[in-house]
C-alpha positions as YAML, in Angstrom:
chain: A
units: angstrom
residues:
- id: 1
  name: UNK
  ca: [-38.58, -14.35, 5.53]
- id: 2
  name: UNK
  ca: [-40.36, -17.95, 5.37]
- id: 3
  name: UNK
  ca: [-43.27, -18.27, 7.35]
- id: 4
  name: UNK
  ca: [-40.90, -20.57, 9.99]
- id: 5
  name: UNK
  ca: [-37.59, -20.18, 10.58]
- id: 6
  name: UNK
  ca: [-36.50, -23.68, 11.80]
- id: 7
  name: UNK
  ca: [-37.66, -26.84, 9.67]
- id: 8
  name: UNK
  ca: [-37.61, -30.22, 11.97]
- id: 9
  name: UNK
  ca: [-36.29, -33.66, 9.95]
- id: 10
  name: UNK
  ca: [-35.44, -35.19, 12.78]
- id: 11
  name: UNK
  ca: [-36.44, -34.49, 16.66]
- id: 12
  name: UNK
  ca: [-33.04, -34.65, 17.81]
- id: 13
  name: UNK
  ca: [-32.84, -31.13, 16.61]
- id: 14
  name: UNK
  ca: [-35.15, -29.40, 19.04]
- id: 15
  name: UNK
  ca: [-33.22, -29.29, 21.52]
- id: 16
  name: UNK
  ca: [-30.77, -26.99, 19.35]
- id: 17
  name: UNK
  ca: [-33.25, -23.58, 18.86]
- id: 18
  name: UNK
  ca: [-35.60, -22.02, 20.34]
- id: 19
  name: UNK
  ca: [-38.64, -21.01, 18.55]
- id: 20
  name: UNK
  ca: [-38.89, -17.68, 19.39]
- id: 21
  name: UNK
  ca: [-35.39, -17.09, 18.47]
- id: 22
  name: UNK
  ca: [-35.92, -15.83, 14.90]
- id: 23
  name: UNK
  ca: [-32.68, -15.20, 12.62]
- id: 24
  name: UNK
  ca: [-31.50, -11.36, 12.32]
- id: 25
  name: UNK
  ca: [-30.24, -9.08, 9.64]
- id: 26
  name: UNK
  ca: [-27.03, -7.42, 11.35]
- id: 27
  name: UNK
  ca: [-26.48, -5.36, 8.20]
- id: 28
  name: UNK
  ca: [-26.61, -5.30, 4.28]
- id: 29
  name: UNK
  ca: [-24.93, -4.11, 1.38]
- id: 30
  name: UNK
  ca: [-22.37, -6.21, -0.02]
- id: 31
  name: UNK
  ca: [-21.70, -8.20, -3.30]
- id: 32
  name: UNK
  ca: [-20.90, -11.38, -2.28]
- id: 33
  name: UNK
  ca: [-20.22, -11.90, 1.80]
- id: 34
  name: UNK
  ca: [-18.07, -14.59, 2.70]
- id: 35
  name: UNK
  ca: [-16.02, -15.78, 5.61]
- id: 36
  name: UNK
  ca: [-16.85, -14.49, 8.97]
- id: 37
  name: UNK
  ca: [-14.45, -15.28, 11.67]
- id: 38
  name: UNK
  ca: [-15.13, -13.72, 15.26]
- id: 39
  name: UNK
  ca: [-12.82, -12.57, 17.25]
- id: 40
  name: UNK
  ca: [-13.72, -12.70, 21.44]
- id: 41
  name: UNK
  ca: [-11.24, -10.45, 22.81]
- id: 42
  name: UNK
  ca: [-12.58, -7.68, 20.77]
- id: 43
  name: UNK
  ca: [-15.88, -9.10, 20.20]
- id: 44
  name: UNK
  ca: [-15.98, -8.30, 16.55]
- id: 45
  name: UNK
  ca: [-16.61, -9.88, 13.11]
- id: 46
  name: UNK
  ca: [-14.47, -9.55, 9.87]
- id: 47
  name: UNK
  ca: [-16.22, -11.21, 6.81]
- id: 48
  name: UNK
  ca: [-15.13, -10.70, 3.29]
- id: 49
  name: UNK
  ca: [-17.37, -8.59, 0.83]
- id: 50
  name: UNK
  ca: [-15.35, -10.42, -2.31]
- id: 51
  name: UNK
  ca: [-16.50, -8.63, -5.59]
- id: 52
  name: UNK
  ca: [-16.03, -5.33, -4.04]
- id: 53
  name: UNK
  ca: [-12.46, -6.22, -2.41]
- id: 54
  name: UNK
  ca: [-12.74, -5.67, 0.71]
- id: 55
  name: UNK
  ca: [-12.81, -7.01, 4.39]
- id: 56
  name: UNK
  ca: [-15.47, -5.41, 6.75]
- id: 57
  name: UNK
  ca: [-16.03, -5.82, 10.41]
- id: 58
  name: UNK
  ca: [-18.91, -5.91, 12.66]
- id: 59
  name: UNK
  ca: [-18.93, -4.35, 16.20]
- id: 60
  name: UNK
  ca: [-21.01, -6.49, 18.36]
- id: 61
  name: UNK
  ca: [-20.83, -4.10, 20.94]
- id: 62
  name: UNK
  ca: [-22.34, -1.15, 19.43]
- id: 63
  name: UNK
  ca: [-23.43, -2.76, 16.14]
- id: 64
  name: UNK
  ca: [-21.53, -0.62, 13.47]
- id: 65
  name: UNK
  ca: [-19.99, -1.35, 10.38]
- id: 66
  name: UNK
  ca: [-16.90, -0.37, 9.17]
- id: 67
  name: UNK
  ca: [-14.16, -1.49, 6.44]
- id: 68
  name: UNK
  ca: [-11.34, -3.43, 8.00]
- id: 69
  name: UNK
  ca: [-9.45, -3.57, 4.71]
- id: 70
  name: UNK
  ca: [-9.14, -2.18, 1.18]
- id: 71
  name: UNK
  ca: [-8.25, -3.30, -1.46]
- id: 72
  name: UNK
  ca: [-8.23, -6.61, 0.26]
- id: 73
  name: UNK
  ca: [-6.46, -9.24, -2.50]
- id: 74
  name: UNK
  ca: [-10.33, -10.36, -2.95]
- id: 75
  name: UNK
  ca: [-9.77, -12.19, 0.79]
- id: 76
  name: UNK
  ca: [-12.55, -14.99, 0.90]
- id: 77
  name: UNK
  ca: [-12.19, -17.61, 3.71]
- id: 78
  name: UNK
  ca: [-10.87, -16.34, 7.25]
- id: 79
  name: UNK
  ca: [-10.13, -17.50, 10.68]
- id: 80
  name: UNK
  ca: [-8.57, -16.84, 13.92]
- id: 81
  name: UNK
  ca: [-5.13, -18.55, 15.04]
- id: 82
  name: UNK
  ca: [-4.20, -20.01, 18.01]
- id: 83
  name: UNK
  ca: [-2.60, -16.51, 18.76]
- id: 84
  name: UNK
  ca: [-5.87, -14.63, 17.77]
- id: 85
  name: UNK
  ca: [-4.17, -13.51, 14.56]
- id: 86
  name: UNK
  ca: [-6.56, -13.02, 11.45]
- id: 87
  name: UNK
  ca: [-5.61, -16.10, 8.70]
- id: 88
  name: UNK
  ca: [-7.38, -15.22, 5.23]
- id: 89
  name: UNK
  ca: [-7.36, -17.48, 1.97]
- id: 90
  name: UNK
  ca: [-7.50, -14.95, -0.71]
- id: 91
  name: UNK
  ca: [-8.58, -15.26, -4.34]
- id: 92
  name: UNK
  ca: [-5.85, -13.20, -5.35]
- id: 93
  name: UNK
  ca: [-3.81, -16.32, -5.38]
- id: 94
  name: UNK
  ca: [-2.33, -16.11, -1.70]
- id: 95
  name: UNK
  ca: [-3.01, -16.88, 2.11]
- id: 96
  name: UNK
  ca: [-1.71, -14.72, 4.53]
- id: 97
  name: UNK
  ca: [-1.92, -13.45, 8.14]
- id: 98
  name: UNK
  ca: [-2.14, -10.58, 9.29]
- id: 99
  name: UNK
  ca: [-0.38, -10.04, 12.35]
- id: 100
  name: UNK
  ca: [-1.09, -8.29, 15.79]
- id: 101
  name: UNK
  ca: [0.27, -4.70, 14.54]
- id: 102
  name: UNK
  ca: [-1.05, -4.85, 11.33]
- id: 103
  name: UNK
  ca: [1.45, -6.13, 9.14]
- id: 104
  name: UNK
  ca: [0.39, -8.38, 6.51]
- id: 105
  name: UNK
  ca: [2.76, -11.88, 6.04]
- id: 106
  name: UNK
  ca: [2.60, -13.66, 3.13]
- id: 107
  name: UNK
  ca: [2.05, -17.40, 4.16]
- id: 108
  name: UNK
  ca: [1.62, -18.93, 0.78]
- id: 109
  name: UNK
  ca: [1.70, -18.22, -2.84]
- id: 110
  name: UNK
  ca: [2.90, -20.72, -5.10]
- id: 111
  name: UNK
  ca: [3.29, -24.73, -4.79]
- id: 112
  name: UNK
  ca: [6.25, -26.11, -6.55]
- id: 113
  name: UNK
  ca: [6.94, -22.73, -8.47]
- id: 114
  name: UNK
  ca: [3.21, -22.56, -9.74]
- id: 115
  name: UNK
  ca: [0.43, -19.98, -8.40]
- id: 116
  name: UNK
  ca: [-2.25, -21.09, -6.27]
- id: 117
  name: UNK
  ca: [-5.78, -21.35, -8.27]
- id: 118
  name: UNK
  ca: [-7.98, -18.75, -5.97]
- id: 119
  name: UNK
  ca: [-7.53, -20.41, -2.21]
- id: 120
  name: UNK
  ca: [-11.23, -19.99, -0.62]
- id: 121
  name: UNK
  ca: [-11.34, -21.74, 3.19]
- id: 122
  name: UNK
  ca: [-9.04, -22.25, 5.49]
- id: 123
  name: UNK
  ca: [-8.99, -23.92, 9.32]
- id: 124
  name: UNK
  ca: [-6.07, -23.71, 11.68]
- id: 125
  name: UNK
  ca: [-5.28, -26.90, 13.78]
- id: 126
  name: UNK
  ca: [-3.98, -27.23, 17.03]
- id: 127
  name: UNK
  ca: [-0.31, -28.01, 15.96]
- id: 128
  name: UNK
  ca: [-0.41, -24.73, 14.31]
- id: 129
  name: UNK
  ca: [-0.59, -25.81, 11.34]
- id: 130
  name: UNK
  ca: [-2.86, -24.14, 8.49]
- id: 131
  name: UNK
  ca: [-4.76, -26.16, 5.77]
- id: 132
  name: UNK
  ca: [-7.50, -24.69, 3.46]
- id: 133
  name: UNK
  ca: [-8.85, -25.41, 0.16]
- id: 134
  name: UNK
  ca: [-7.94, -24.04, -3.68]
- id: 135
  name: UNK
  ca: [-10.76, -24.37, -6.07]
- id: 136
  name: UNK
  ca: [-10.84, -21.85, -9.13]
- id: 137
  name: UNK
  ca: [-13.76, -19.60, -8.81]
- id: 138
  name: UNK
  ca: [-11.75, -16.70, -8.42]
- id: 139
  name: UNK
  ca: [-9.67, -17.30, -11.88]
- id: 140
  name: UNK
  ca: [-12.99, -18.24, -14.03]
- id: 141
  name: UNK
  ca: [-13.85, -14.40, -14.53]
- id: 142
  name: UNK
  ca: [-12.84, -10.96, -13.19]
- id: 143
  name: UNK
  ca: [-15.80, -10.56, -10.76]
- id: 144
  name: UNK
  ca: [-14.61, -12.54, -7.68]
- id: 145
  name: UNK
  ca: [-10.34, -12.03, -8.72]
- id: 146
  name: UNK
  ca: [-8.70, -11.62, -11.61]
- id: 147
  name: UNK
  ca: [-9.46, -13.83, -14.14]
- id: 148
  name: UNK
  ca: [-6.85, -16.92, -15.52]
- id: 149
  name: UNK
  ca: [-5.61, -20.22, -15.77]
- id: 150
  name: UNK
  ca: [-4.93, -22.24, -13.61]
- id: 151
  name: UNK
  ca: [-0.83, -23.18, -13.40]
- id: 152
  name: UNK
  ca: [-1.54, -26.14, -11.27]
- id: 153
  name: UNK
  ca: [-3.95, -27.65, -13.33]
- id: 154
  name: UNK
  ca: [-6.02, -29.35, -10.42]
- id: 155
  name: UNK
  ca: [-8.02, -28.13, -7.66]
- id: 156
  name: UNK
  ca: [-6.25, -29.68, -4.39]
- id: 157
  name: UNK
  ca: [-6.60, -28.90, -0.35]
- id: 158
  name: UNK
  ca: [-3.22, -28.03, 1.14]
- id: 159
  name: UNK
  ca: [-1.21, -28.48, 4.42]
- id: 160
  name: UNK
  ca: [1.04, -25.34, 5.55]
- id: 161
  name: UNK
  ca: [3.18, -26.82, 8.10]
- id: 162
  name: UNK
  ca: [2.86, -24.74, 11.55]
- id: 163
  name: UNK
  ca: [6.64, -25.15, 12.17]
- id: 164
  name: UNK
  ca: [8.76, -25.52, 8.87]
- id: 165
  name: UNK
  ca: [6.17, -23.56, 6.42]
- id: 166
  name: UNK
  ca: [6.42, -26.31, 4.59]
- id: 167
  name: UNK
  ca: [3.41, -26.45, 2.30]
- id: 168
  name: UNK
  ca: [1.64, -30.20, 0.94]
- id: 169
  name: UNK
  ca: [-1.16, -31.71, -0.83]
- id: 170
  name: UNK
  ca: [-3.11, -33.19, 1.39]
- id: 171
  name: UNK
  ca: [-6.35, -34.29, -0.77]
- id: 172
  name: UNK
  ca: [-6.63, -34.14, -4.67]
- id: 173
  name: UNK
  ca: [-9.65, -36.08, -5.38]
- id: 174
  name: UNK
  ca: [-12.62, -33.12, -4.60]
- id: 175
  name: UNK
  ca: [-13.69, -31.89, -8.07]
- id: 176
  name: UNK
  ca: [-14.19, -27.92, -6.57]
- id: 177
  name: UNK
  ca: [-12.74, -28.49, -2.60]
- id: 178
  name: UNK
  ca: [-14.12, -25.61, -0.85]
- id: 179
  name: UNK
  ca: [-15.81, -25.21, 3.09]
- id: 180
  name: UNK
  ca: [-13.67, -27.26, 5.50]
- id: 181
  name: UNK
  ca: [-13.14, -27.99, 9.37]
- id: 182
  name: UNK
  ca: [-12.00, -30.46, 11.75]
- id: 183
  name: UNK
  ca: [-13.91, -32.98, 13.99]
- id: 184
  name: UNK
  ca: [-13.62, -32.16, 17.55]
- id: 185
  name: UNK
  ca: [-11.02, -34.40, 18.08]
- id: 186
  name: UNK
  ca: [-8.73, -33.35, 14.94]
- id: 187
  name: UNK
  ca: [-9.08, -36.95, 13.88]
- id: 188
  name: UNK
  ca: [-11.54, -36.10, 11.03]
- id: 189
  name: UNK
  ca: [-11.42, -33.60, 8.75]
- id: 190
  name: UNK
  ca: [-14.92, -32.58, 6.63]
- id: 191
  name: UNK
  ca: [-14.55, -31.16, 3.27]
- id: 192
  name: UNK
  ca: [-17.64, -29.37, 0.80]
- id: 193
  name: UNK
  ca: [-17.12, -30.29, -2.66]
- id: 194
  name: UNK
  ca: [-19.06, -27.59, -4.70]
- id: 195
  name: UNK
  ca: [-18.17, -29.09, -7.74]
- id: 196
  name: UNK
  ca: [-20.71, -30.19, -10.72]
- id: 197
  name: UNK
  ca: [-20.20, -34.05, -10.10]
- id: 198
  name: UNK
  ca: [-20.36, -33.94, -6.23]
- id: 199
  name: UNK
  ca: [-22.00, -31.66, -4.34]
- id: 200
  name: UNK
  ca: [-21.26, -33.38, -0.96]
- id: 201
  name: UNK
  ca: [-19.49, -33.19, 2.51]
- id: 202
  name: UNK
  ca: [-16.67, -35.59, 2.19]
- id: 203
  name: UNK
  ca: [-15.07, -37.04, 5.77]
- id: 204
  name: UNK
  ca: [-11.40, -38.20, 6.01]
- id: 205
  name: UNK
  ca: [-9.09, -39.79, 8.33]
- id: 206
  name: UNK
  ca: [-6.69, -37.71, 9.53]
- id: 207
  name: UNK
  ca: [-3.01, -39.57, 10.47]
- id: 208
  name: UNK
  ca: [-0.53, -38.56, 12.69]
- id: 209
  name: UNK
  ca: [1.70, -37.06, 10.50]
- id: 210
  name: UNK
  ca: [-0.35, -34.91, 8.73]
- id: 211
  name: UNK
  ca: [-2.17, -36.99, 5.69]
- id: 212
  name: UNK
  ca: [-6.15, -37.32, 4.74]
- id: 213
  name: UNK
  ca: [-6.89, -41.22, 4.39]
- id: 214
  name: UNK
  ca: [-10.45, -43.08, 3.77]
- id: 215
  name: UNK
  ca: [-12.39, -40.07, 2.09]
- id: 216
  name: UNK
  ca: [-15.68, -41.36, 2.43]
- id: 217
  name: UNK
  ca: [-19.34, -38.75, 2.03]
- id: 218
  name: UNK
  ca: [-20.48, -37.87, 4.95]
- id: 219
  name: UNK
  ca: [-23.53, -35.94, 3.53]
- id: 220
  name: UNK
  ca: [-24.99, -35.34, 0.35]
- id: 221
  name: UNK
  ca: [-26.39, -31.54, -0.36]
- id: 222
  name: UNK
  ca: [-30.19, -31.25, -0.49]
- id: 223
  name: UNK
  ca: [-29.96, -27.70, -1.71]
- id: 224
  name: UNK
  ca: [-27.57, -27.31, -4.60]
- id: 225
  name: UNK
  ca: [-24.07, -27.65, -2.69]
- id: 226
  name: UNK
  ca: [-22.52, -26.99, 0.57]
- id: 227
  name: UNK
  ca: [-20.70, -23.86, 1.13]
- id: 228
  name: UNK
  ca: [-18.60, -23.32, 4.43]
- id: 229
  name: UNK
  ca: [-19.63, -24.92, 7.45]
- id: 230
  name: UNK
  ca: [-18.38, -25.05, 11.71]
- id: 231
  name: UNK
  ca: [-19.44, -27.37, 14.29]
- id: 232
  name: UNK
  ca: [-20.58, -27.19, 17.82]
- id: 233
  name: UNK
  ca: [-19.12, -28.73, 21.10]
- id: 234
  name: UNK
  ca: [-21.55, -31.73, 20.20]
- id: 235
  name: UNK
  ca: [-20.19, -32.17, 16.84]
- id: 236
  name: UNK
  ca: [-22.62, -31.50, 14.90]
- id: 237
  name: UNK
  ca: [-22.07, -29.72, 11.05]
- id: 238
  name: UNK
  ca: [-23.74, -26.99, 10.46]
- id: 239
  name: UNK
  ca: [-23.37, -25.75, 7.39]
- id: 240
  name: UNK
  ca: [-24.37, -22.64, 4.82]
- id: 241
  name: UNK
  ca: [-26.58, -23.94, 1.50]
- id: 242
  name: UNK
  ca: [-28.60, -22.22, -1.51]
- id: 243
  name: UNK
  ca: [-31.99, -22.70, 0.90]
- id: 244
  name: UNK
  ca: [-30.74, -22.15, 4.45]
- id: 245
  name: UNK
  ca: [-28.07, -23.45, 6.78]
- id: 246
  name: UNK
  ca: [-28.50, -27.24, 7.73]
- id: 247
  name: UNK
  ca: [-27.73, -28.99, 10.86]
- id: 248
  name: UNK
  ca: [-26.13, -32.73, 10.06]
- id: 249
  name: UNK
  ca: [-26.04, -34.71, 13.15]
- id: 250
  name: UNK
  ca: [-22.26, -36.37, 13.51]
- id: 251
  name: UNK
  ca: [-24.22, -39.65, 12.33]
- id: 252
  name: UNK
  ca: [-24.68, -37.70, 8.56]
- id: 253
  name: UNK
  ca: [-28.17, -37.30, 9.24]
- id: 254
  name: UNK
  ca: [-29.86, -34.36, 7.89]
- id: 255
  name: UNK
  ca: [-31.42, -33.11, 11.13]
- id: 256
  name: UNK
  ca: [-33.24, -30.13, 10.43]
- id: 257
  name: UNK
  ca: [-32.89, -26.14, 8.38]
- id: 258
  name: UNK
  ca: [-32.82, -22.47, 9.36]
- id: 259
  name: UNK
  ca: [-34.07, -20.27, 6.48]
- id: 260
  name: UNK
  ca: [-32.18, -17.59, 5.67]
- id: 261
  name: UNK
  ca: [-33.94, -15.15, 2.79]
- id: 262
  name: UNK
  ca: [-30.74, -15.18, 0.77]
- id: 263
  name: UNK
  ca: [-28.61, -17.95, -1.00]
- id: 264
  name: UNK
  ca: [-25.66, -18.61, 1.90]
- id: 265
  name: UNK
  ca: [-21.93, -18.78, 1.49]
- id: 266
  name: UNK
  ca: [-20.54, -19.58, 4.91]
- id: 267
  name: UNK
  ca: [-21.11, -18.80, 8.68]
- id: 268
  name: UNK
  ca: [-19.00, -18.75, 12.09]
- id: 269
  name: UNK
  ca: [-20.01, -19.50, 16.17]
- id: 270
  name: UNK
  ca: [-19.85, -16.41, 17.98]
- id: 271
  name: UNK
  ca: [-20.41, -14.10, 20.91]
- id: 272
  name: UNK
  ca: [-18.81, -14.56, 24.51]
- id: 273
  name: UNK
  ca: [-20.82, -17.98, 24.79]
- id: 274
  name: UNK
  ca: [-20.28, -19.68, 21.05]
- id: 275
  name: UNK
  ca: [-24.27, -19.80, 21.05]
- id: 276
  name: UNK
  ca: [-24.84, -17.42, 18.29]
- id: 277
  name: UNK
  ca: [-24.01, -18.04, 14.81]
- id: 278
  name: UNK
  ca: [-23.14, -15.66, 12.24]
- id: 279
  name: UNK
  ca: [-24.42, -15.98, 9.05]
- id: 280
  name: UNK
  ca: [-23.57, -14.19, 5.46]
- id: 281
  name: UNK
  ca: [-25.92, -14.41, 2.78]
- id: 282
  name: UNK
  ca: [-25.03, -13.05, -0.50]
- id: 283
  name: UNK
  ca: [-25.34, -9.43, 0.16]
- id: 284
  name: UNK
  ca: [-26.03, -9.25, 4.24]
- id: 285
  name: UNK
  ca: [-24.89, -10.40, 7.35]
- id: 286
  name: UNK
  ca: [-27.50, -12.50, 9.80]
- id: 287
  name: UNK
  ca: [-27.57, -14.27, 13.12]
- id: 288
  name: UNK
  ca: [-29.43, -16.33, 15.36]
- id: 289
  name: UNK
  ca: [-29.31, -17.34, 18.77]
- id: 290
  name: UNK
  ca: [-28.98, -20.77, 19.82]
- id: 291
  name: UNK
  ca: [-29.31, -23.29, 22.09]
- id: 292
  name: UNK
  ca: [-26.18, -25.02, 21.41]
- id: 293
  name: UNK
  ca: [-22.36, -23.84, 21.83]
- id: 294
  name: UNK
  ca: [-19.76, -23.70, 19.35]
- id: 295
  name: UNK
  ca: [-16.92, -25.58, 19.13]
- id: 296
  name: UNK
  ca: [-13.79, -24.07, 20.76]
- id: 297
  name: UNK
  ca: [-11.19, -23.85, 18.00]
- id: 298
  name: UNK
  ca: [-8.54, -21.82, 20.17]
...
C-alpha cells in the first residue's frame, strides 16, 4: 500500500475523504475483476472474474464470497435496471439480463446480421433504455473470450431501445470505447477511450431522441487510460486507472487520487448510503469509505 492513500491536486477534494478512512481489501483471487454493480435490496456485489468465466458476489452483510455464475459467457461490464434486474455486457459477443427468477434473456447479439466485437460496459437510462460500449479485447486472444475477428469491422457504442429493442449506433468515432455513464441530468453522456491514440474521457450531448452530438474530451488520462468510471450526487467522475482511481471535478479538473496496490479496471457506489465505493483491481476486490454519496441511478 503507498505510504498515503489520498493524493490532493486540488483542495476542492478534501472535502470528499477522510484521512483515516484507508481503502480495504474485501477479498482476492481472481484473474481479471471487472464490473461491480451493487445491488441495495440484497446488499450484495456481483463483479465479473473474466479470464476464469465467471460472475462472483460479495455479501456485505456477512462478508463471504461465493460464485454467482459459471460458465458466465466471459460477462465483463454489469449494472442494475430500473427493476433491480442484473444487465451484463459479455465478451462472449452478447448483452443480456438476467431476470428476477433466474432466467437469462438474450438482449443483444448481432447488429445488422453481424456479431458484436466483445461488448464491455454498459449503463441503463431512465427511459429504460440500455447503451454500452463494444471494443475488441475479448476477440484479440482466447484469455478474456474466444478469440476472432471482428464482423463489424469498427468498434462503436450502441443504443438498445427500452421499448422496441431496437438496437443503434450511437457513437463511432472512439478508437477502443469502453467505461461509460451519464451526467446527472442524462444530458451528457462520458465515454473512456482505452484506445492507443486516445486515452481520454470523451463528453457528448445527448438529444432528445436518443443521439450523442458535440463529442468533445472531457479529461485526458494521467495514468495510461481510463477504465470504468460512476459519479456522485455532485457530479463528479470518478474513475478506475493503471495508478489509482481519480476524482475529475465536473469542470475536467483532475482533483485528486486514491491508490489502490493493483492496476484498476472499474468500480461502483455502494452500501445503504452510496458513500462507499467498490473497487476491483486486477485480481481483488477493495473499498473505501467516503465522504461523498453516489449518484442514484434507479
Amino acid at each position: 500500500m503507498p505510504a498515503s492513500t489520498y493524493e490532493v491536486f486540488d483542495e476542492r477534494f478534501n472535502a470528499c475523504f477522510r484521512k483515516d478512512a484507508k481503502v480495504e481489501m474485501l477479498w482476492t483471487g481472481a484473474r481479471w475483476c471487472e464490473g461491480p454493480a451493487y445491488f441495495p435490496a440484497g446488499r450484495y456485489l456481483i463483479w465479473s472474474d473474466i479470464p476464469n468465466d465467471r460472475l462472483l458476489r460479495w455479501d456485505e452483510c456477512d462478508g463471504h464470497v461465493t460464485v454467482f455464475r459459471h460458465p458466465a459467457n466471459y460477462a465483463n461490464g454489469n449494472t442494475v435496471d430500473r427493476d433491480g434486474r442484473l444487465v451484463t455486457a459479455e465478451h462472449g459477443r452478447r448483452v443480456t439480463r438476467t431476470e428476477h427468477d433466474g432466467r437469462v434473456t438474450v438482449l443483444a447479439e448481432r447488429f445488422q446480421g453481424k456479431r458484436l466485437n466483445s461488448p464491455n460496459d454498459i449503463v441503463v437510462k431512465s427511459d429504460r433504455s440500455i447503451w454500452f460500449t463494444d471494443p475488441p479485447y475479448g476477440i484479440l486472444s482466447d484469455y478474456q473470450g474466444w478469440k476472432g475477428e471482428s464482423e463489424l469491422g469498427k468498434n462503436y457504442v450502441f443504443r438498445i431501445d427500452g421499448q422496441s429493442g431496437e438496437m443503434t449506433v450511437v457513437n463511432d468515432d472512439c478508437d477502443r470505447p469502453n467505461g461509460l455513464a451519464f451526467s446527472l441530468d442524462e444530458k451528457l453522456l462520458y465515454i473512456a477511450d482505452s484506445g492507443f491514440s486516445a486515452r481520454n474521457i470523451k463528453v457528448y450531448d445527448v438529444t432528445d431522441d436518443g443521439k450523442l452530438k458535440n463529442g468533445r474530451v472531457f479529461a485526458p488520462c494521467t495514468a495510461g487510460r481510463f477504465d470504468g468510471f460512476r459519479l456522485d450526487d455532485a457530479g463528479r467522475l470518478w474513475s478506475a486507472t493503471e495508478d489509482g482511481v481519480h476524482c475529475h471535478d465536473p469542470d475536467g479538473t483532475l482533483v485528486g487520487k486514491i491508490n489502490v496496490p493493483e492496476v484498476l479496471s472499474n468500480l461502483v457506489f455502494g452500501g445503504p448510503k452510496r458513500n462507499r465505493l467498490f473497487i476491483c483491481g486486477a485480481t481483488s476486490l477493495y473499498c473505501v469509505w467516503l465522504t461523498v454519496n453516489g449518484a442514484k441511478i434507479f
